[in-house]
C-alpha positions as CSV (number, residue, x, y, z in Angstrom):
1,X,0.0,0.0,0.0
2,X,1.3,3.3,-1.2
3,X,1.2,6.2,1.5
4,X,-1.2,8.9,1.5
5,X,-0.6,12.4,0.8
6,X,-0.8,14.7,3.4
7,X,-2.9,16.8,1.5
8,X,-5.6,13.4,2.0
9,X,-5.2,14.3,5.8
10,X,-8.5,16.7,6.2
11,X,-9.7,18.4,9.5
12,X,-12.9,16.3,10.8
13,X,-15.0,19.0,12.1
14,X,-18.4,20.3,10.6
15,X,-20.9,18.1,9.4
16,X,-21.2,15.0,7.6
17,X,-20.8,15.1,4.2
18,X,-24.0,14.6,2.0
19,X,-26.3,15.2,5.3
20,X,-29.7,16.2,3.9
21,X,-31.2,20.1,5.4
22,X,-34.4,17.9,7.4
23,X,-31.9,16.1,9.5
24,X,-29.2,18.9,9.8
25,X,-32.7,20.8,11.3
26,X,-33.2,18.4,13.9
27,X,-29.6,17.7,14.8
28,X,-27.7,20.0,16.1
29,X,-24.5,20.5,14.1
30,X,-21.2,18.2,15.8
31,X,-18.6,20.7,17.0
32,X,-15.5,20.9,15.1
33,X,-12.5,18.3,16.3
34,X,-9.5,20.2,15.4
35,X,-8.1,20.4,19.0
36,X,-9.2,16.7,19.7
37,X,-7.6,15.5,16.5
38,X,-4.4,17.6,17.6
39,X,-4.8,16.0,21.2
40,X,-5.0,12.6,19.6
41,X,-1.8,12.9,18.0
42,X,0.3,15.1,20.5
43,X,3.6,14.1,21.1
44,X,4.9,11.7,24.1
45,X,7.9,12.5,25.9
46,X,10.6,9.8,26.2
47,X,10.8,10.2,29.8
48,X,7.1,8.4,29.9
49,X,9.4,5.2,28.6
50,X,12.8,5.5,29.7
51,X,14.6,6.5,33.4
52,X,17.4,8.4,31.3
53,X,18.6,9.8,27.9
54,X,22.7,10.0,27.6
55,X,25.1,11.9,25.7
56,X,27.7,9.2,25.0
57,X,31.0,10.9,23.6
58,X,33.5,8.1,22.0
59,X,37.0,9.0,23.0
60,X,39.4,10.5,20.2
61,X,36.6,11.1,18.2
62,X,33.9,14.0,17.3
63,X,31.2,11.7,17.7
64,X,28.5,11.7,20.4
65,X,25.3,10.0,20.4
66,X,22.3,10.1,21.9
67,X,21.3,7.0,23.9
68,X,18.0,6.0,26.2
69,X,18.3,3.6,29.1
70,X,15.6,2.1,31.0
71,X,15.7,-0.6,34.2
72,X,18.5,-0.6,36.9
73,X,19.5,-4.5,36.6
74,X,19.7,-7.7,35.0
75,X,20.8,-8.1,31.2
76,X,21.5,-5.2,28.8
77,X,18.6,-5.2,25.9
78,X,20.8,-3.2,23.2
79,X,18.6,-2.0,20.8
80,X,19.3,-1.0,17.9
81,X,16.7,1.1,15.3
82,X,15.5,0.6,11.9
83,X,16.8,3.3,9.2
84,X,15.1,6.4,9.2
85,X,14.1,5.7,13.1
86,X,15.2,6.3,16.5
87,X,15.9,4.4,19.9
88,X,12.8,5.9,20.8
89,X,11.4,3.2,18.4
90,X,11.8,0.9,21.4
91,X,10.2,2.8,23.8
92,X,6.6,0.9,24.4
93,X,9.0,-2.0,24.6
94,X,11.1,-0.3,27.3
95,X,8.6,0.3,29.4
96,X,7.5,-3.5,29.2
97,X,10.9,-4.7,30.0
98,X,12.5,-2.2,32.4
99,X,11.3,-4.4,35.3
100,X,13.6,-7.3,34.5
101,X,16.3,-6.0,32.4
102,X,18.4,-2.8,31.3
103,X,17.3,-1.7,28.2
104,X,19.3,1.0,26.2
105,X,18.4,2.3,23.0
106,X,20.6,4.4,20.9
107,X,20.0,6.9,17.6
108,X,22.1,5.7,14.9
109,X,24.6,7.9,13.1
110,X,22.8,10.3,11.2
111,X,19.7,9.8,13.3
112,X,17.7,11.2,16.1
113,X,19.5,13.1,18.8
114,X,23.0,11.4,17.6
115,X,25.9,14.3,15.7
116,X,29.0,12.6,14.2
117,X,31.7,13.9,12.0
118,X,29.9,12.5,8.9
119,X,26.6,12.3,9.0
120,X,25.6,10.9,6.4
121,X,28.2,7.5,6.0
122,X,25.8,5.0,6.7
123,X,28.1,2.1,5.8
124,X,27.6,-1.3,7.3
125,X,31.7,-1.4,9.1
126,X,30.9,2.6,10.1
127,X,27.4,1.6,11.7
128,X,28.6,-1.7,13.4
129,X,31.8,0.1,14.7
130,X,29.7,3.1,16.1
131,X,27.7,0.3,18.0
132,X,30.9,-1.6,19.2
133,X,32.1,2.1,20.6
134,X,29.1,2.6,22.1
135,X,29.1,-0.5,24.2
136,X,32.9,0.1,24.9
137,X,32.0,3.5,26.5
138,X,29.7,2.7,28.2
139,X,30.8,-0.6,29.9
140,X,34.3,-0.8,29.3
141,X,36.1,-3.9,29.1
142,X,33.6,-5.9,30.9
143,X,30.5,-5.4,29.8
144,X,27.2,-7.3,31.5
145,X,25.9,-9.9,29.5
146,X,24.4,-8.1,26.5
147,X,21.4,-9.0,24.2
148,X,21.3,-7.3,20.8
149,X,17.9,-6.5,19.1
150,X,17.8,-5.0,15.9
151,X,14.9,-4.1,13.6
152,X,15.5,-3.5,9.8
153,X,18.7,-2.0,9.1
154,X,19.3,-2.1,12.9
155,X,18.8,-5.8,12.9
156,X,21.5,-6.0,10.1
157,X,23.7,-3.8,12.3
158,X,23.1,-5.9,15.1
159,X,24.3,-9.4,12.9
160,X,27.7,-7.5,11.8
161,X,28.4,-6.4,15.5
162,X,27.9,-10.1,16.9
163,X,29.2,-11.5,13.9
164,X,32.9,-9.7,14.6
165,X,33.2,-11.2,18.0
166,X,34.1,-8.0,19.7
167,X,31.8,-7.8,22.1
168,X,32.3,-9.8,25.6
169,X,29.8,-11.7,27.7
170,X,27.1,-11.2,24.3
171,X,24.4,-13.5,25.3
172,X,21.8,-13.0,22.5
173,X,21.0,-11.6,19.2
174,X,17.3,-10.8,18.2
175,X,16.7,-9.6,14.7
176,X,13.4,-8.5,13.8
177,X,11.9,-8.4,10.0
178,X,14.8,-8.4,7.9
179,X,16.5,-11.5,5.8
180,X,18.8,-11.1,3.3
181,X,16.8,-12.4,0.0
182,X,13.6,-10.3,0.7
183,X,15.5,-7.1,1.4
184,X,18.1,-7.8,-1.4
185,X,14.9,-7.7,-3.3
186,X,13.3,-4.8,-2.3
187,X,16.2,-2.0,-2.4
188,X,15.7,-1.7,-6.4
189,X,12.1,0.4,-5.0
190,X,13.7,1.8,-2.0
191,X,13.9,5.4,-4.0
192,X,10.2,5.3,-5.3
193,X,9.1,4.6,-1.8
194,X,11.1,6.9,-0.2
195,X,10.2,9.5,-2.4
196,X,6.7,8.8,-2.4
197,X,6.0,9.6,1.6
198,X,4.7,13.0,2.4
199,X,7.7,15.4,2.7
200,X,6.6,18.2,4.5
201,X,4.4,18.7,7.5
202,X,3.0,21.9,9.2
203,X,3.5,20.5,12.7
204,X,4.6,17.8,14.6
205,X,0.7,16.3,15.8
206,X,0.4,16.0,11.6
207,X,3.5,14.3,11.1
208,X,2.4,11.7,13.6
209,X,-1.2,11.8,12.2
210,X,0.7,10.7,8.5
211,X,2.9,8.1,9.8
212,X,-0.5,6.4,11.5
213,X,-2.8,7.3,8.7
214,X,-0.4,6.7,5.7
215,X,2.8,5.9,7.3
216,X,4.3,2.2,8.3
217,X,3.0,2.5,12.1
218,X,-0.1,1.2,13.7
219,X,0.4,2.2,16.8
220,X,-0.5,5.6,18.0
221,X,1.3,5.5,21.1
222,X,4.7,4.5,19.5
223,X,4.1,7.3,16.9
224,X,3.7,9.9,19.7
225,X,6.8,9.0,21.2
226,X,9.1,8.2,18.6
227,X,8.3,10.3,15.4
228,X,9.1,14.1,16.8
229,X,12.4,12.8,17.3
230,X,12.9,11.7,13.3
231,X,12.4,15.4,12.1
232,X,13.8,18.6,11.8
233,X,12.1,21.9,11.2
234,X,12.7,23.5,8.4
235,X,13.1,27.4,8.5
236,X,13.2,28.1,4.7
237,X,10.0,26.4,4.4
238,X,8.2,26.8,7.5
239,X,7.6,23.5,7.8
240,X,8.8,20.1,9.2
241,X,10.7,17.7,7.4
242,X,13.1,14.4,7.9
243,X,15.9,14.3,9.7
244,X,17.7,11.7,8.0
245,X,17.9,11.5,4.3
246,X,17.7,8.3,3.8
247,X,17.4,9.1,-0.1
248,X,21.1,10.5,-0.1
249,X,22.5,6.8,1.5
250,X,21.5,4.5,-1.3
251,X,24.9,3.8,-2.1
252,X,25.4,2.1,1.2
253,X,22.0,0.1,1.1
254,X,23.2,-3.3,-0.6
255,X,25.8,-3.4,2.1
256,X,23.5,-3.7,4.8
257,X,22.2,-6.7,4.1
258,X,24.3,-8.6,1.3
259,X,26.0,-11.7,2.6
260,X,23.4,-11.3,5.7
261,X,22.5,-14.5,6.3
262,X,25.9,-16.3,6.5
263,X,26.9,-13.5,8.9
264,X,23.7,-14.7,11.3
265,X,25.0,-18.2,10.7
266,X,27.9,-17.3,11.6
267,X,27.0,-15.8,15.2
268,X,28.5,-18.0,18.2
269,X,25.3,-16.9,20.1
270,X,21.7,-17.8,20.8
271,X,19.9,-16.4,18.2
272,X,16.1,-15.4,17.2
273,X,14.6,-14.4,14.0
274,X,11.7,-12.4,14.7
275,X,9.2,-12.3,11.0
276,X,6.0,-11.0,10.4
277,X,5.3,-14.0,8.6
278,X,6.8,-17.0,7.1
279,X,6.8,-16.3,3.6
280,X,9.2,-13.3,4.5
281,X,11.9,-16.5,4.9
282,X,14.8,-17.0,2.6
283,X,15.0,-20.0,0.6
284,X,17.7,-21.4,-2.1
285,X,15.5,-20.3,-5.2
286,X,15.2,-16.9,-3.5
287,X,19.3,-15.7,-3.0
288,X,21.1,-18.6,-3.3
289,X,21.8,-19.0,0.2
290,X,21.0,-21.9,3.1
291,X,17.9,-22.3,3.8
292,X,16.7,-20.5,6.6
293,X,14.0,-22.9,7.4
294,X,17.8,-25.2,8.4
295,X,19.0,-22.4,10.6
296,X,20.4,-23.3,14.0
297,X,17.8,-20.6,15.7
298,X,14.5,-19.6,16.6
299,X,12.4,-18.6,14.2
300,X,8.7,-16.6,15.7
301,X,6.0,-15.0,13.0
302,X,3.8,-13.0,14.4
């Protein structure tokens, strides 16, 4: 399904369309639902999810990024976003797992709250090294045991990272809804559906109304709390746009995932495969590689 313009995302107030004079008579008129609709979609604040936002600055480097951590013990959920995203992505999980776990969330390079030297090199080695940093900062040389869940691009991230062996006491590794053959597949229309999202929103409330209405999300909730923090306002236009352009990373896109499911082979960790169905499974005919119905893991469709 294509996303809808904004322009499709009219006011509800005033009265039923095609509502004959009789009945307008004897009804009185329904008042208009601009503020409610504006209510509806108003933005969450992280600290609704999360205990703490940090600013983590890797030594020797320009680069800081912006990282959310929820929970005060057990294993570290590292979680890692999808492109165009933010750790607040993980939030509603967060808040669901805080209890019995740490969970920490970062912004990607080039995303949410995150500035780095180059914003825009969204290479596989740069992303999976920005992680590795991360957890070095943070943790030092002796880290908790670790679980890495990535969605999307972030679950590709989240394969190269446990795939270089770098990181000690890593326990787990969850991706969710991305194998190799499928997103080979799909990068040839990655511009056309890129380019056709709305672009440009007058506020925040209508971005969030968008990425509900027309938009990948279904969840109201997450949208509140994690879409503000993908967009920028635009002073030029007077208007709010995307903070990452995805669009100007393509030549880094068949990197993220070629060779992908080797690398998950590969992992000397307990591993799950999170899908949003089975037919989203590689097979032989597909890319050439193992089949994943033979993987040594876990496999959940939901």
């Amino acid at each position: 399904m294509e996303p809808a313009p904004l322009s499709s995302l009219q006011e509800e107030e005033g009265e039923p369309a095609g509502e004959d004079s009789s009945s307008a008579a004897a009804v009185p008129p329904r008042p208009a639902t601009h503020s409610h609709s504006l209510h509806k979609y108003a933005p969450l604040d992280w600290s609704d999810y999360f205990d703490e936002e940090r600013r983590v600055a890797i030594p020797g480097t320009d680069d800081v990024f912006n990282v959310y951590t929820a929970g005060s013990e057990g294993p570290v959920v590292f979680c890692l976003h999808g492109g165009g995203y933010s750790g607040l992505s993980f939030a509603l999980a967060a808040s669901r797992l805080k209890d019995k776990t740490r969970v920490v969330a970062m912004d990607l390079r080039g995303h949410g709250k995150s500035t780095t030297s180059d914003d825009l090199d969204l290479s596989i080695d740069t992303l999976t090294n920005d992680v590795i940093a991360v957890i070095r900062t943070m943790y030092g040389e002796s880290p908790p045991a670790i679980i890495l869940v990535g969605h999307s691009m972030g679950g590709s991230v989240a394969v190269h990272v446990a795939a270089k062996k770098e990181i000690r006491n890593l326990h787990g590794l969850v991706v969710i809804d991305v194998v190799e053959g499928t997103a080979m597949a799909s990068l040839v229309h990655m511009q056309k559906i890129l380019a056709n999202r709305a672009q440009h929103f007058p506020s925040i409330e209508k971005a969030i109304e968008w990425s509900i209405k027309g938009g990948p999300l279904r969840n109201i909730d997450s949208a509140r709390v994690s879409i503000p923090s993908t967009l920028k306002y635009n002073e030029s236009q007077g208007c709010y746009t995307y903070h990452a352009p995805l669009e100007e990373t393509e030549k880094y896109w068949k990197g993220w995932y070629e060779g992908l499911s080797d690398k998950f082979l590969s992992c000397p960790v307990q591993k799950i495969l999170l899908l949003a169905g089975t037919d989203r499974l590689d097979r032989a005919d597909k890319c050439g590689a193992k089949d994943i119905n033979n993987f040594p893991c876990n496999q959940l469709s939901v």
